[in-house]
Residue, then its C-alpha position, 0 to 999 in steps of 0.5 A: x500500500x501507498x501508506x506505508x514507511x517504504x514510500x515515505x523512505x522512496x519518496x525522501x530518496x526521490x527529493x534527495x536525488x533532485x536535490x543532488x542533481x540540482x545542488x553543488x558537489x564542491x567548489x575549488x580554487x584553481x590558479x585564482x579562479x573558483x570553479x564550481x562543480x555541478x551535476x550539469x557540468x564545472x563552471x567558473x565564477x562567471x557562471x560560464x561552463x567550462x568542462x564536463x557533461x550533464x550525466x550525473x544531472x541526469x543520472x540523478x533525474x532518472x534514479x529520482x523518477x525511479x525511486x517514485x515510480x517504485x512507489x507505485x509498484x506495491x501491487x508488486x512486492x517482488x518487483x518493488x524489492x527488485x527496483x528498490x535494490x537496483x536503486x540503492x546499488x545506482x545510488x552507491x555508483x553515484x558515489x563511486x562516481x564521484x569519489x573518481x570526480x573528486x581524486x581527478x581534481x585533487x590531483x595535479x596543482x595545488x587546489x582549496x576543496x570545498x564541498x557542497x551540500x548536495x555531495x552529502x545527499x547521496x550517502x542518505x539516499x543510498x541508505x533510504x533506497x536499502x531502508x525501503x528495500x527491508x521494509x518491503x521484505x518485512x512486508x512481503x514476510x508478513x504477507x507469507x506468514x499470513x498466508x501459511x496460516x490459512 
C-alpha cells in the first residue's frame, strides 16, 4: 500500500536525488579562479561552463523518477524489492562516481576543496533506497506468514 514507511523512505530518496542533481558537489580554487562543480557540468565564477557533461544531472533525474515510480509498484512486492535494490546499488555508483570526480581534481596543482551540500545527499539516499528495500521484505514476510496460516 501507498501508506506505508517504504514510500515515505522512496519518496525522501526521490527529493534527495533532485536535490543532488540540482545542488553543488564542491567548489575549488584553481590558479585564482573558483570553479564550481555541478551535476550539469564545472563552471567558473562567471557562471560560464567550462568542462564536463550533464550525466550525473541526469543520472540523478532518472534514479529520482525511479525511486517514485517504485512507489507505485506495491501491487508488486517482488518487483518493488527488485527496483528498490537496483536503486540503492545506482545510488552507491553515484558515489563511486564521484569519489573518481573528486581524486581527478585533487590531483595535479595545488587546489582549496570545498564541498557542497548536495555531495552529502547521496550517502542518505543510498541508505533510504536499502531502508525501503527491508521494509518491503518485512512486508512481503508478513504477507507469507499470513498466508501459511490459512
Amino acid at each position: 500500500m501507498i501508506q506505508r514507511i517504504q514510500s515515505l523512505y522512496l519518496l525522501l530518496a526521490s527529493i534527495g536525488q533532485v536535490v543532488f542533481a540540482t545542488g553543488t558537489y564542491f567548489t575549488y580554487n584553481l590558479s585564482n579562479s573558483i570553479y564550481k562543480v555541478t551535476g550539469k557540468g564545472v563552471f567558473d565564477m562567471n557562471e560560464m561552463l567550462v568542462g564536463g557533461d550533464s550525466k550525473s544531472f541526469y543520472l540523478g533525474l532518472v534514479l529520482a523518477l525511479f525511486a517514485f515510480v517504485t512507489i507505485f509498484l506495491f501491487k508488486n512486492r517482488k518487483r518493488q524489492i527488485k527496483f528498490s535494490k537496483i536503486g540503492g546499488l545506482a545510488t552507491f555508483a553515484e558515489i563511486i562516481f564521484l569519489l573518481v570526480t573528486f581524486y581527478k581534481l585533487n590531483q595535479g596543482e595545488e587546489t582549496n576543496i570545498s564541498f557542497g551540500f548536495a555531495l552529502f545527499i547521496v550517502p542518505i539516499t543510498t541508505v533510504l533506497f536499502f531502508m525501503a528495500n527491508k521494509a518491503v521484505k518485512k512486508d512481503d514476510d508478513l504477507v507469507r506468514s499470513v498466508d501459511r496460516i490459512r
